[in-house]
Jmol script that loads the backbone (N, CA, C; Angstrom):
load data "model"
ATOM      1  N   UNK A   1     112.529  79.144  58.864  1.00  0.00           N
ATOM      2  CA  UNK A   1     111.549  78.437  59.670  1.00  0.00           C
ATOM      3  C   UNK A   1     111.809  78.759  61.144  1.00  0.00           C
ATOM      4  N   UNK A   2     110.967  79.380  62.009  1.00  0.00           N
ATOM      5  CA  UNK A   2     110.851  79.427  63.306  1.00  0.00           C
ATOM      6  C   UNK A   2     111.210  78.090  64.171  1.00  0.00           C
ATOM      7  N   UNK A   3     112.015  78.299  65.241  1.00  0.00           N
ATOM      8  CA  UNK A   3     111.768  77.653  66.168  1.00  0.00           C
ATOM      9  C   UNK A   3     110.652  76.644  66.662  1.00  0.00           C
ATOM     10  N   UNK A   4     109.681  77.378  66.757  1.00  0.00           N
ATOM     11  CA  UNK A   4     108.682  76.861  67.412  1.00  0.00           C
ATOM     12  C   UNK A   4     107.725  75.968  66.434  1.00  0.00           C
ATOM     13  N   UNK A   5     108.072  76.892  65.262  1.00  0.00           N
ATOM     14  CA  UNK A   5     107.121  75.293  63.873  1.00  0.00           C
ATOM     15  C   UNK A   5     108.457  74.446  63.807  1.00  0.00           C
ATOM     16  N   UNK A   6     109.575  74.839  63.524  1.00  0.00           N
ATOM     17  CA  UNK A   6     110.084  73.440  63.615  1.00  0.00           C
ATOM     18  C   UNK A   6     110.258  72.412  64.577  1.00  0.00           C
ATOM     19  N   UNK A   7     110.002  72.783  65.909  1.00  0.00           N
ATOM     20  CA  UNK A   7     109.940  72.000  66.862  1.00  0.00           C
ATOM     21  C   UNK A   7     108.778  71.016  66.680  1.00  0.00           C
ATOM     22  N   UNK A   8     107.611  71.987  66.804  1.00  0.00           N
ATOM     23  CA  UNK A   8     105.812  71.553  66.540  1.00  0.00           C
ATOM     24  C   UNK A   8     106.391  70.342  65.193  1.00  0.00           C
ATOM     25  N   UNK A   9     106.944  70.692  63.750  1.00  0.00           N
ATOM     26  CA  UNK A   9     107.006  69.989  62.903  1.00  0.00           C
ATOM     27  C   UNK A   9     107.330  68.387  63.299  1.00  0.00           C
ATOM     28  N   UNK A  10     108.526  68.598  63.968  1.00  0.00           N
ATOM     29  CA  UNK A  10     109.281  67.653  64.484  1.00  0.00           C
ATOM     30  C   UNK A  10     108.327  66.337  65.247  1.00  0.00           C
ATOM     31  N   UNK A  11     108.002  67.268  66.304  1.00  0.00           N
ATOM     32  CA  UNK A  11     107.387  66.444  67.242  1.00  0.00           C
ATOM     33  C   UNK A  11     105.843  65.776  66.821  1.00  0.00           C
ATOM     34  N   UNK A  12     105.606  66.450  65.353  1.00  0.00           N
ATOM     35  CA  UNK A  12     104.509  65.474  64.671  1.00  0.00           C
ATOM     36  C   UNK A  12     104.963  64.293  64.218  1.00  0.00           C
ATOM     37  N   UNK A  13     106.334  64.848  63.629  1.00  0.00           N
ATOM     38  CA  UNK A  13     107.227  63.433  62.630  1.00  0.00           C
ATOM     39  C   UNK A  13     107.092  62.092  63.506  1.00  0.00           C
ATOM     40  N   UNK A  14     107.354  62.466  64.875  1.00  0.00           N
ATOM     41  CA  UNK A  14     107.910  61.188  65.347  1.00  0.00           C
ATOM     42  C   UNK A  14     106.109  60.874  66.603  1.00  0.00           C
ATOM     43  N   UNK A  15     104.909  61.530  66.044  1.00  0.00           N
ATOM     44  CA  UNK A  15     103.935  60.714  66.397  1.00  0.00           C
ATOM     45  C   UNK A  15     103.424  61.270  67.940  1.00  0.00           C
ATOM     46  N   UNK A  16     104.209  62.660  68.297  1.00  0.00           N
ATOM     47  CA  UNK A  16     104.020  63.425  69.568  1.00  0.00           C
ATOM     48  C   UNK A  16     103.318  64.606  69.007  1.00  0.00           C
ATOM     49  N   UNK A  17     102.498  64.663  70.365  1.00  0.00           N
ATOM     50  CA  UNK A  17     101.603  66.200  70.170  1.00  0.00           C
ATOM     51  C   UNK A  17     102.014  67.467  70.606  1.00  0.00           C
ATOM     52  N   UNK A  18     102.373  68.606  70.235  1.00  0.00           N
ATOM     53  CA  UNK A  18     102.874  69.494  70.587  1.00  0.00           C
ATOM     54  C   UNK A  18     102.228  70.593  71.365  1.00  0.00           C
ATOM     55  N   UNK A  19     102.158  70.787  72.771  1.00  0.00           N
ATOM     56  CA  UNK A  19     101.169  71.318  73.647  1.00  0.00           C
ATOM     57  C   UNK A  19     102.110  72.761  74.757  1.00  0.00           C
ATOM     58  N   UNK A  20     101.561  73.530  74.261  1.00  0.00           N
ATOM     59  CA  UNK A  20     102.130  74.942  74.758  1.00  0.00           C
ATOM     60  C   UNK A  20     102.409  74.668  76.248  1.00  0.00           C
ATOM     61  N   UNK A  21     101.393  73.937  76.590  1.00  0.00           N
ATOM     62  CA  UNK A  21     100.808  74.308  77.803  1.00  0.00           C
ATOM     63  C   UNK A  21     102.291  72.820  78.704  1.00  0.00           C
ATOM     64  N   UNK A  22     102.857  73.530  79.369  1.00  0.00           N
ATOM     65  CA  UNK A  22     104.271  72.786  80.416  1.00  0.00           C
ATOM     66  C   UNK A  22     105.425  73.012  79.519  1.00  0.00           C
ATOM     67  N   UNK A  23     105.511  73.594  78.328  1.00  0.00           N
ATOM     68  CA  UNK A  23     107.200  73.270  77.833  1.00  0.00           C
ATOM     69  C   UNK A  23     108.031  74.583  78.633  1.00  0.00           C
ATOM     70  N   UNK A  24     108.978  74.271  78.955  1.00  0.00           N
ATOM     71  CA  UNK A  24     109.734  74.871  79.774  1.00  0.00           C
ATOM     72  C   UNK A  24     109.116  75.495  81.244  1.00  0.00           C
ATOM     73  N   UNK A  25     108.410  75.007  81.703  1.00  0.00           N
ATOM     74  CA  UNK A  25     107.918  75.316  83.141  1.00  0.00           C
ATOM     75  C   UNK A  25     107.236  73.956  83.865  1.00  0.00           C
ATOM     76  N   UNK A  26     106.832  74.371  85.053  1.00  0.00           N
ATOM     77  CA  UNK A  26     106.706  72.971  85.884  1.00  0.00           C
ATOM     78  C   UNK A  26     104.876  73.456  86.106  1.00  0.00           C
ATOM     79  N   UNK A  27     104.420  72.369  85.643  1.00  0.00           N
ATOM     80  CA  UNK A  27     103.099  72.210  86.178  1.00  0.00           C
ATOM     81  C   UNK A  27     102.861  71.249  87.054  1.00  0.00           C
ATOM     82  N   UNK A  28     101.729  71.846  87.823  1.00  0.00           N
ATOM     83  CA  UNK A  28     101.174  70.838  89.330  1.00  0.00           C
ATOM     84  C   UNK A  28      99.986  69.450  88.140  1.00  0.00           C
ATOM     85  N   UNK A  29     100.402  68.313  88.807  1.00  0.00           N
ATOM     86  CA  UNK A  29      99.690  67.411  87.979  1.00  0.00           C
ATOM     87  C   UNK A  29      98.001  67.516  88.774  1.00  0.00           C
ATOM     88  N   UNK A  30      97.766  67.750  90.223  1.00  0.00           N
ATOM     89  CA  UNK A  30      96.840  68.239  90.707  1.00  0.00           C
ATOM     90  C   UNK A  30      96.647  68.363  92.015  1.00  0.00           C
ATOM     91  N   UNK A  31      95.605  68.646  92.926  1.00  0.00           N
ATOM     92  CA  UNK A  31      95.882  69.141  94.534  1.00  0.00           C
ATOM     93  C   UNK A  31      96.231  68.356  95.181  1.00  0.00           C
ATOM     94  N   UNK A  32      96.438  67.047  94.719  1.00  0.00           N
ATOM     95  CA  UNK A  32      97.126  66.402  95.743  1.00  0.00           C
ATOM     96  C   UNK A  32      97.981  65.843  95.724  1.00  0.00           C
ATOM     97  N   UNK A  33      99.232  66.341  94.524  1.00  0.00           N
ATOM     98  CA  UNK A  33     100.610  66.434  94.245  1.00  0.00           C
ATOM     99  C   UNK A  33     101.158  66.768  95.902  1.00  0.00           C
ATOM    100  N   UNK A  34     102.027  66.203  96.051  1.00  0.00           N
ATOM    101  CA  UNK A  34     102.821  66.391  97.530  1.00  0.00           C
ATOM    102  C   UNK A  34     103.993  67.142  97.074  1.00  0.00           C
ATOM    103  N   UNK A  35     104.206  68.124  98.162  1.00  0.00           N
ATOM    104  CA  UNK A  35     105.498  68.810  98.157  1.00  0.00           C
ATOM    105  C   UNK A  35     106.831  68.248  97.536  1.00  0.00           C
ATOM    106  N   UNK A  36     107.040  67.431  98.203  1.00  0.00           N
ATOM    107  CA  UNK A  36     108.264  66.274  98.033  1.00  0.00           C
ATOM    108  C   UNK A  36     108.350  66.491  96.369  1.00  0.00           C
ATOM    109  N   UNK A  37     106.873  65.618  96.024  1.00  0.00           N
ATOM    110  CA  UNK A  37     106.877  65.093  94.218  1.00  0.00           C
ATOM    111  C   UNK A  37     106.968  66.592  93.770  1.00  0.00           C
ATOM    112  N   UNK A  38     106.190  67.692  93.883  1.00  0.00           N
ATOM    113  CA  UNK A  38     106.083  68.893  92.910  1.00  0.00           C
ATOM    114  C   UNK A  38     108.041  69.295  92.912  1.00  0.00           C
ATOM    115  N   UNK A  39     108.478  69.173  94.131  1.00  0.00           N
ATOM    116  CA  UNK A  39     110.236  69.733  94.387  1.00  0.00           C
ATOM    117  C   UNK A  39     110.527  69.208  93.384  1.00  0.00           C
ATOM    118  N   UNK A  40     111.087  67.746  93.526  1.00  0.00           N
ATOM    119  CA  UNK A  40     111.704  66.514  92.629  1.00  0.00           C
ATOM    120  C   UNK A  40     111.315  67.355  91.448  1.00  0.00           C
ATOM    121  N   UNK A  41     110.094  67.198  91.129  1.00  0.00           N
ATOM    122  CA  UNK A  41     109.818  67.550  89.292  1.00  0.00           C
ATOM    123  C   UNK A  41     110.236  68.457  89.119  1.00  0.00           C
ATOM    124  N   UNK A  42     110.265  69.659  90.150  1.00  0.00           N
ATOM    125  CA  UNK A  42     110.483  70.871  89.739  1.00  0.00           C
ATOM    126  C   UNK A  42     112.247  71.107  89.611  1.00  0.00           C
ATOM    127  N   UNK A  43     113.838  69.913  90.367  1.00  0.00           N
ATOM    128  CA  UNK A  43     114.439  69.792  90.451  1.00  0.00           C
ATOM    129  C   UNK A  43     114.846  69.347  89.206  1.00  0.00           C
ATOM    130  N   UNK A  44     114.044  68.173  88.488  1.00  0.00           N
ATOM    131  CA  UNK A  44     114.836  67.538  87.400  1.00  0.00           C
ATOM    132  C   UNK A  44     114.468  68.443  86.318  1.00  0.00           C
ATOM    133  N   UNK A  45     113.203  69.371  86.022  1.00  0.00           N
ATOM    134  CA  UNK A  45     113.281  70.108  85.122  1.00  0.00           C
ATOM    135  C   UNK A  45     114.253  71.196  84.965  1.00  0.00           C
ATOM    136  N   UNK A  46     114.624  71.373  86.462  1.00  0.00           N
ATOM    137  CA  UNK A  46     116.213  72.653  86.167  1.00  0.00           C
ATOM    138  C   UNK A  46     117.143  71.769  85.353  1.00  0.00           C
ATOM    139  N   UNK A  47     117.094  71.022  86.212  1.00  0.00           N
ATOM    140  CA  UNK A  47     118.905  70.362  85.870  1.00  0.00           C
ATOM    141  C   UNK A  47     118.548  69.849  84.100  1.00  0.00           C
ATOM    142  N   UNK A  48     117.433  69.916  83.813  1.00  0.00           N
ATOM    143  CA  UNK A  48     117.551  69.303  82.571  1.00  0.00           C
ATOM    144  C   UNK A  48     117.596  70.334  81.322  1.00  0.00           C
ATOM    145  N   UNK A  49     116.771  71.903  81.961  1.00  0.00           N
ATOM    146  CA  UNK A  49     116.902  72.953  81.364  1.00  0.00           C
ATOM    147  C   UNK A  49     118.212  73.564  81.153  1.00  0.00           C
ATOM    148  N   UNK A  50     118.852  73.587  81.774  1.00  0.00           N
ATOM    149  CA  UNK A  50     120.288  74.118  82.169  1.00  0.00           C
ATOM    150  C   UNK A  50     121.159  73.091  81.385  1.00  0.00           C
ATOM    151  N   UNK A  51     121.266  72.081  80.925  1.00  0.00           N
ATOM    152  CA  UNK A  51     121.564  70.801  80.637  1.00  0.00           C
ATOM    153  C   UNK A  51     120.946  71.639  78.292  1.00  0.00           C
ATOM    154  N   UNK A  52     120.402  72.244  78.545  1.00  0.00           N
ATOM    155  CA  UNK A  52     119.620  72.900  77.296  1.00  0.00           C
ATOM    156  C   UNK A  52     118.585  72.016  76.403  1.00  0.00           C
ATOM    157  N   UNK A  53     118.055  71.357  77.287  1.00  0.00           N
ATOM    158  CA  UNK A  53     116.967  70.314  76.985  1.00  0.00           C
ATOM    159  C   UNK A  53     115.739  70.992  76.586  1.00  0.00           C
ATOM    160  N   UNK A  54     114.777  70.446  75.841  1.00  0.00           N
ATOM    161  CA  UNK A  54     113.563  70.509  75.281  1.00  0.00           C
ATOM    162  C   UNK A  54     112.561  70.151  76.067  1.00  0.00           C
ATOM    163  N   UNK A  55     112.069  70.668  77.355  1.00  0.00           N
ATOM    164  CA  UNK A  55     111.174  69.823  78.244  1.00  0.00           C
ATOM    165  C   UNK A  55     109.594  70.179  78.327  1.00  0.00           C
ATOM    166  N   UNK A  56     109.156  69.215  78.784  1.00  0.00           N
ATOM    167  CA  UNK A  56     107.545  69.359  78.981  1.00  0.00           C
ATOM    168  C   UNK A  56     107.422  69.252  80.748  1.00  0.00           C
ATOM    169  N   UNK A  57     106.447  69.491  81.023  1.00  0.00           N
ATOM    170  CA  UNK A  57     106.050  68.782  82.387  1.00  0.00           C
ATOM    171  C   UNK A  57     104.668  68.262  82.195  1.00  0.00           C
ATOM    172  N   UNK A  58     104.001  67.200  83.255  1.00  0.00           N
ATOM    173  CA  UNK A  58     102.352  67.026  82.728  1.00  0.00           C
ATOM    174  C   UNK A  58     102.561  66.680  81.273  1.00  0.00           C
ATOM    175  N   UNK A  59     103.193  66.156  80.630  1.00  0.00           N
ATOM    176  CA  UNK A  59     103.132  65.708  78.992  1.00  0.00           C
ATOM    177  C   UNK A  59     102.303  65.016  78.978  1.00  0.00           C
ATOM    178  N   UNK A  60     101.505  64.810  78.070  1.00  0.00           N
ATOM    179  CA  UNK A  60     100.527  63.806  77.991  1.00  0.00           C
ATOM    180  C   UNK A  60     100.673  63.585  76.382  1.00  0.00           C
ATOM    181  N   UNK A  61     100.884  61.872  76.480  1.00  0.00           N
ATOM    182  CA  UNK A  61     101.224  61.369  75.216  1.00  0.00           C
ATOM    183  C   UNK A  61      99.604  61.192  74.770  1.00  0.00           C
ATOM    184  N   UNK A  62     100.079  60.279  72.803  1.00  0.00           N
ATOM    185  CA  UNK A  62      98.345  60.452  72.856  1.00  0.00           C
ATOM    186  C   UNK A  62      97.839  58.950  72.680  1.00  0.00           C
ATOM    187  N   UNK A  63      98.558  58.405  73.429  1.00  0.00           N
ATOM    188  CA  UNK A  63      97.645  57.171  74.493  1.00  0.00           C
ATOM    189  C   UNK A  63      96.979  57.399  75.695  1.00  0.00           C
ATOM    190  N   UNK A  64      97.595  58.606  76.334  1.00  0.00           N
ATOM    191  CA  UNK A  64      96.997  58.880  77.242  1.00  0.00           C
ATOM    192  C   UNK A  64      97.685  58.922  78.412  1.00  0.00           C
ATOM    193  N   UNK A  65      98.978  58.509  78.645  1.00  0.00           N
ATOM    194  CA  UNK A  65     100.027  58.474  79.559  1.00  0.00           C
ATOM    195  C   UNK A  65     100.529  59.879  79.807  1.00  0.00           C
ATOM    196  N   UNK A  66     100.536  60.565  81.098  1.00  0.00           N
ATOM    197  CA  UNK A  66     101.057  61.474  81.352  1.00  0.00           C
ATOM    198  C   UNK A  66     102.199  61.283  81.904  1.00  0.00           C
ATOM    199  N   UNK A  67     103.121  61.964  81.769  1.00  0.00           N
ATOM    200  CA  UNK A  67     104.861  61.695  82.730  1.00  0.00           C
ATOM    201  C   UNK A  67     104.964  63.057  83.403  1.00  0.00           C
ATOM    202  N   UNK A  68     105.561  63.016  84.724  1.00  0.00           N
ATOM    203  CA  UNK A  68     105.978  64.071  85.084  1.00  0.00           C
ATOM    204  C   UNK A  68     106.552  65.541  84.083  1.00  0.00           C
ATOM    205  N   UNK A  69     107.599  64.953  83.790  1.00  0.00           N
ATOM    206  CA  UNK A  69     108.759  65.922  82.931  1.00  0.00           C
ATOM    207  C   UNK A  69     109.203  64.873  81.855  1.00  0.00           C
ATOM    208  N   UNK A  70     109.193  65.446  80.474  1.00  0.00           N
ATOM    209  CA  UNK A  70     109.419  64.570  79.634  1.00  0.00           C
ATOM    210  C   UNK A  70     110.636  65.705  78.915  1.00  0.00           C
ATOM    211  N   UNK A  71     111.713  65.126  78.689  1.00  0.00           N
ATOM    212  CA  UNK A  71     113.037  65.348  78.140  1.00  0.00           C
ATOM    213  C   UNK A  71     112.948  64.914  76.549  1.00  0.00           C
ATOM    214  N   UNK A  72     112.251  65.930  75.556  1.00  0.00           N
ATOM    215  CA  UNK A  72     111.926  65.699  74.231  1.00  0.00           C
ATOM    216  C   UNK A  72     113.243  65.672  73.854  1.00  0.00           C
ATOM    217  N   UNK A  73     114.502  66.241  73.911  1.00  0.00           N
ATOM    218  CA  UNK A  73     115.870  66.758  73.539  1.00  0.00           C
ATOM    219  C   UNK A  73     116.051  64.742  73.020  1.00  0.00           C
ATOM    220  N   UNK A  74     115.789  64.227  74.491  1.00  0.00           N
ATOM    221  CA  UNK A  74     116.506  62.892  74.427  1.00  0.00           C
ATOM    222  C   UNK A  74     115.317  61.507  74.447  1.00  0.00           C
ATOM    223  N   UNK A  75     113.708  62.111  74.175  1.00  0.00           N
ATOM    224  CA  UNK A  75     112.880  61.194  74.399  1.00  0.00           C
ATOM    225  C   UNK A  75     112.984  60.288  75.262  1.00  0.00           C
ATOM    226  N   UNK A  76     113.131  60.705  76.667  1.00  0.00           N
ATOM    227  CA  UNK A  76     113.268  60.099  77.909  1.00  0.00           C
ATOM    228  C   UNK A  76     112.030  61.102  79.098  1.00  0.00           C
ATOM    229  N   UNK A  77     111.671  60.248  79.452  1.00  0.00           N
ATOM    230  CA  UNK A  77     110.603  60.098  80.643  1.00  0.00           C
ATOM    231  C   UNK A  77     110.901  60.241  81.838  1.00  0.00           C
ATOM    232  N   UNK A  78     110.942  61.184  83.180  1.00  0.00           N
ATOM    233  CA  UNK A  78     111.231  61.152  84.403  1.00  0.00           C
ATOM    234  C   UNK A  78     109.871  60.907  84.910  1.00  0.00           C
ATOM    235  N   UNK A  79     109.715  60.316  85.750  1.00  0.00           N
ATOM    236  CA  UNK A  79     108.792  59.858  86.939  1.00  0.00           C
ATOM    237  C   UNK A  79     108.867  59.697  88.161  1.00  0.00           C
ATOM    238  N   UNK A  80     108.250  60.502  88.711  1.00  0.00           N
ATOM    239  CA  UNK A  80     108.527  60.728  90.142  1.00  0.00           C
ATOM    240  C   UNK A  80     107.465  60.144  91.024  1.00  0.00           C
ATOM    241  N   UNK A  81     108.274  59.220  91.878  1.00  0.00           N
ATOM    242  CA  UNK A  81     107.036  58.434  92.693  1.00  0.00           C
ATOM    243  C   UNK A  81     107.061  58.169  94.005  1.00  0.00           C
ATOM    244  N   UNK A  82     106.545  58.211  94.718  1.00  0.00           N
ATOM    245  CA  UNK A  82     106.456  58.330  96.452  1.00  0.00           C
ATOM    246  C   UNK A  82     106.738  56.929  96.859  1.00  0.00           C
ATOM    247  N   UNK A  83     105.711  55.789  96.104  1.00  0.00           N
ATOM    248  CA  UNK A  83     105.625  54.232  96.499  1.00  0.00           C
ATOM    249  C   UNK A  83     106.778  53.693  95.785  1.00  0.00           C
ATOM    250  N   UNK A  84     106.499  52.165  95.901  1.00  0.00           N
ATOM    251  CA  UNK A  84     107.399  51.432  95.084  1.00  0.00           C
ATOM    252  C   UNK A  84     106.324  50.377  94.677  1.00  0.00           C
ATOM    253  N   UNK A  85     105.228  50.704  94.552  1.00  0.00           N
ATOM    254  CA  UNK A  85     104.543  49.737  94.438  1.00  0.00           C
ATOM    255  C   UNK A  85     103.747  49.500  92.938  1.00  0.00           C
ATOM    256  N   UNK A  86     103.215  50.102  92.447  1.00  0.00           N
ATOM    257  CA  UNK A  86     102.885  49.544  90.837  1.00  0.00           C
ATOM    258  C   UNK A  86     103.428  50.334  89.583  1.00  0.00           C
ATOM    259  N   UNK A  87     104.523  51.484  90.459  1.00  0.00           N
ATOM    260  CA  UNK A  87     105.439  52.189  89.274  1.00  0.00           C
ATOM    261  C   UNK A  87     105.589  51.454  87.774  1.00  0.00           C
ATOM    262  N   UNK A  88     105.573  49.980  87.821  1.00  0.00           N
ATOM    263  CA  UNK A  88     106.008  48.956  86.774  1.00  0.00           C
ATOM    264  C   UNK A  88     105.154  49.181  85.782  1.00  0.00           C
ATOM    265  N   UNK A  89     103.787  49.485  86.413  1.00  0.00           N
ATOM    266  CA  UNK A  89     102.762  49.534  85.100  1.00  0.00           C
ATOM    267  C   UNK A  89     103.017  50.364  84.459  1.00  0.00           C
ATOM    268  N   UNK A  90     103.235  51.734  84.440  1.00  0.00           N
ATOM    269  CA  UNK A  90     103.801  52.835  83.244  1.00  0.00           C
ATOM    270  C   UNK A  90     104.409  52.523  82.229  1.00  0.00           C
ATOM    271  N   UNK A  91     105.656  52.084  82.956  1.00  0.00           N
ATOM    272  CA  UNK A  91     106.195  50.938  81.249  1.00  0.00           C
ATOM    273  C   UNK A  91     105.637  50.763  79.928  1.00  0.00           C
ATOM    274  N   UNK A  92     104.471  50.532  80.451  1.00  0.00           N
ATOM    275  CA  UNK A  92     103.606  50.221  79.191  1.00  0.00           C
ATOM    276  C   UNK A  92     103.373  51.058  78.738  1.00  0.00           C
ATOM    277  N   UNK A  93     102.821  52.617  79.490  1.00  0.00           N
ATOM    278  CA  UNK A  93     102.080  53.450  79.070  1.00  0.00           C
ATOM    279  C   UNK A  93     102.971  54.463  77.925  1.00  0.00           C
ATOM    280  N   UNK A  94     104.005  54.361  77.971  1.00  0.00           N
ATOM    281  CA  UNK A  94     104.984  55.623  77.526  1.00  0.00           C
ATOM    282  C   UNK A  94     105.826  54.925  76.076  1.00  0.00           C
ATOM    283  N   UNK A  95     105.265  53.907  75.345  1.00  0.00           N
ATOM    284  CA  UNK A  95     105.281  53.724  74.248  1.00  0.00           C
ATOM    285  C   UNK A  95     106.853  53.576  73.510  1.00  0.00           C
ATOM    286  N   UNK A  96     107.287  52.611  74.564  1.00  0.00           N
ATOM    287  CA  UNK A  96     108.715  52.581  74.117  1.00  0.00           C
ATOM    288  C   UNK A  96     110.068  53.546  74.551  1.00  0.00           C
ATOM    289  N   UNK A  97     109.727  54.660  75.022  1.00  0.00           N
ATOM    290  CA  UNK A  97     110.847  55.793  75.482  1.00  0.00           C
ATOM    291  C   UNK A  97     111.209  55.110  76.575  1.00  0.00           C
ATOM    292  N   UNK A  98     112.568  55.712  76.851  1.00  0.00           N
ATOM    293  CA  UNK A  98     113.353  55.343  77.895  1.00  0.00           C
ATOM    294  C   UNK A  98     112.427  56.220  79.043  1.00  0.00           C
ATOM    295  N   UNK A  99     112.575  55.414  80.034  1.00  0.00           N
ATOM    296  CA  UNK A  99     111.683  55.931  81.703  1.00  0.00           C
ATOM    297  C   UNK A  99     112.712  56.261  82.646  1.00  0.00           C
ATOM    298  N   UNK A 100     112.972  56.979  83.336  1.00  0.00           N
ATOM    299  CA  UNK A 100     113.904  57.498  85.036  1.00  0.00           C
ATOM    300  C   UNK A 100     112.788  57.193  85.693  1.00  0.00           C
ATOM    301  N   UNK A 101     112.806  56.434  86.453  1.00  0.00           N
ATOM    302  CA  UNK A 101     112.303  56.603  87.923  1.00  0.00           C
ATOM    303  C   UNK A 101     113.314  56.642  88.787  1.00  0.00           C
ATOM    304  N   UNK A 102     112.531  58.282  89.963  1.00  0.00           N
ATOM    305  CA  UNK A 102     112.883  59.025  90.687  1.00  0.00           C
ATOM    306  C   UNK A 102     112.357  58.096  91.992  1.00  0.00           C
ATOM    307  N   UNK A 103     112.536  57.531  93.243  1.00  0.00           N
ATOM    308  CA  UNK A 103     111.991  57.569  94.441  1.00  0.00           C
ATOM    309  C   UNK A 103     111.783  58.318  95.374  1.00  0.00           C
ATOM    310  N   UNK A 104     110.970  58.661  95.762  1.00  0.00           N
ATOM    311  CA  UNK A 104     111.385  59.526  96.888  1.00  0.00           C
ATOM    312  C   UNK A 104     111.950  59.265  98.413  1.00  0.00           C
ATOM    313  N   UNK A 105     111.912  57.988  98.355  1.00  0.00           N
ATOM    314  CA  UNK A 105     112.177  57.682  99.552  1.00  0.00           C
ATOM    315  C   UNK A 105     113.687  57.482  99.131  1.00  0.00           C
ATOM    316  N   UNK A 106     114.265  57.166  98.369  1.00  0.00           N
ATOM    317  CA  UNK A 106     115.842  56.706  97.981  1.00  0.00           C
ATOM    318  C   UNK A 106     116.998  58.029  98.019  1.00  0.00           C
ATOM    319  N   UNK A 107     115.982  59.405  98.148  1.00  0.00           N
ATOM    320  CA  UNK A 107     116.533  60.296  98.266  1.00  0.00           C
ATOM    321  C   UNK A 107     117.063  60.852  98.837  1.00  0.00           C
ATOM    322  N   UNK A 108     116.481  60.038 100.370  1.00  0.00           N
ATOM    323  CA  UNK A 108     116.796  60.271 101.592  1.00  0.00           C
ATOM    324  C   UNK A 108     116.237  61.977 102.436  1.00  0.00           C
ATOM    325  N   UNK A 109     116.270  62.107 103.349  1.00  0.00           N
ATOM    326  CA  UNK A 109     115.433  62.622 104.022  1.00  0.00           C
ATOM    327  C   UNK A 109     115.174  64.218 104.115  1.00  0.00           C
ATOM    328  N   UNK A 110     116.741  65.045 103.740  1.00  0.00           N
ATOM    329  CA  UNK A 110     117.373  66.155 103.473  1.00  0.00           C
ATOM    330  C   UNK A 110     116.830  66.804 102.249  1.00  0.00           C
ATOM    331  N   UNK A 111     116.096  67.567 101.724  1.00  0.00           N
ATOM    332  CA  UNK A 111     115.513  68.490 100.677  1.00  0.00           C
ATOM    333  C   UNK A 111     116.595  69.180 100.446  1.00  0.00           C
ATOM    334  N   UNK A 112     117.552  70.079 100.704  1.00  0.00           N
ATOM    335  CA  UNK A 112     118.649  70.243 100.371  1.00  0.00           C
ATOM    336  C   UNK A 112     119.820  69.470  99.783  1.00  0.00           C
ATOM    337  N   UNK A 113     119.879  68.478  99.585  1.00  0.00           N
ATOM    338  CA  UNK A 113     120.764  67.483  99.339  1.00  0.00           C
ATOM    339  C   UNK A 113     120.200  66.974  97.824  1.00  0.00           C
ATOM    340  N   UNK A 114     119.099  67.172  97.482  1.00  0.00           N
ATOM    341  CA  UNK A 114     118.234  66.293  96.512  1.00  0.00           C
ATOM    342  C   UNK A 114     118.513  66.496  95.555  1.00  0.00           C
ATOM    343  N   UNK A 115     118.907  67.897  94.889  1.00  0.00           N
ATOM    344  CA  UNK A 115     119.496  68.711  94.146  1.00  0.00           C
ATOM    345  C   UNK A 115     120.912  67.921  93.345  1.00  0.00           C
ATOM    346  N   UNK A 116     121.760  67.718  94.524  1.00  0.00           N
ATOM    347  CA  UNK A 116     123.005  67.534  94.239  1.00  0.00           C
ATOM    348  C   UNK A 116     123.288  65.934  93.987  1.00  0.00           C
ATOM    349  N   UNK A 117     122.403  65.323  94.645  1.00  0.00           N
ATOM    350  CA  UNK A 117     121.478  63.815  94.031  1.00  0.00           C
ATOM    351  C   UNK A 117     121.165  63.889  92.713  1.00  0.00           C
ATOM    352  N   UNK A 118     120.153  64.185  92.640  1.00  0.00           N
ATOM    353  CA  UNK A 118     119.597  64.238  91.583  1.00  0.00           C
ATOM    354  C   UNK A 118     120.970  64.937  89.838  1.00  0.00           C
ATOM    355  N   UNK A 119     121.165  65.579  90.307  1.00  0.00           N
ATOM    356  CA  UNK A 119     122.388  66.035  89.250  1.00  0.00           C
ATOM    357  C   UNK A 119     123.234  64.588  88.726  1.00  0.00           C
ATOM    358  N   UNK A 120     123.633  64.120  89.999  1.00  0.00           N
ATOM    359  CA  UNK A 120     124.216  62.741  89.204  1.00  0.00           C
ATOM    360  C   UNK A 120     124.042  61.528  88.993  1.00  0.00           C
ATOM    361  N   UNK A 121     122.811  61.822  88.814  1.00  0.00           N
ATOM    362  CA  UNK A 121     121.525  60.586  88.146  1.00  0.00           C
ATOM    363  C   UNK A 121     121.195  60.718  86.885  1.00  0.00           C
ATOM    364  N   UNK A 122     120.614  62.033  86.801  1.00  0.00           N
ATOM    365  CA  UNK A 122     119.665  62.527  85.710  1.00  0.00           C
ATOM    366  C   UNK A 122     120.908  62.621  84.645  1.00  0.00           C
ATOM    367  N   UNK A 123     120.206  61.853  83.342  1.00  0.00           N
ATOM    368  CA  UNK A 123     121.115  62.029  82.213  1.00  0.00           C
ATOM    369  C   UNK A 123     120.801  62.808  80.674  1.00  0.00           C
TER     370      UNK A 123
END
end "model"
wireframe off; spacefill off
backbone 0.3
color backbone group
């Protein structure tokens, strides 16, 4: 059995759709993704690739919840968010998986530094 049907197999078992389109690369969610958020996503998908994780970006579950980067390896959710202000509602949307929220403001101000942040967060 291939790789790729047993993955696809898998990710039917447990009620996920299996979509070519973001696994192992970073997609823009759309034009008015900010630098900052596309970095971050594009940061936790290294560290999580390298880490030899199963990732999506843009996942879209089939409720309808999209997550930044979704970590299939460990069915965990990163979310990357600029505000602090109704992040809470997602919760709901992502059907029980564990959620990361990323801030951007908690990251502090240095784009170089975010990297080495982010490494000892992300699990």
């Amino acid at each position: 059995m291939s790789n790729f049907f047993a993955l696809k197999q898998k990710m039917k078992a447990q009620g996920l759709i299996y979509r070519k389109q973001g696994k192992d690369c970073v997609l823009f969610h759309n034009k008015n993704e900010t630098m900052e958020h596309f970095v971050i996503k594009s940061m936790i998908a290294l560290i999580l690739k390298k880490r030899d994780r199963i990732i999506f970006t843009e996942y879209g579950f089939p409720n309808g919840a999209i997550t930044d980067v979704f970590d299939f390896t460990n069915k965990r959710c990163y979310e990357v968010e600029s505000k602090k202000d109704h992040f809470w509602e997602k919760e709901l949307l992502y059907e029980g998986r564990d959620m990361f929220i990323v801030f951007v403001e908690d990251l502090g101000g240095d784009m170089n530094d975010w990297y080495a942040k982010l490494q000892k967060v992300i699990i």
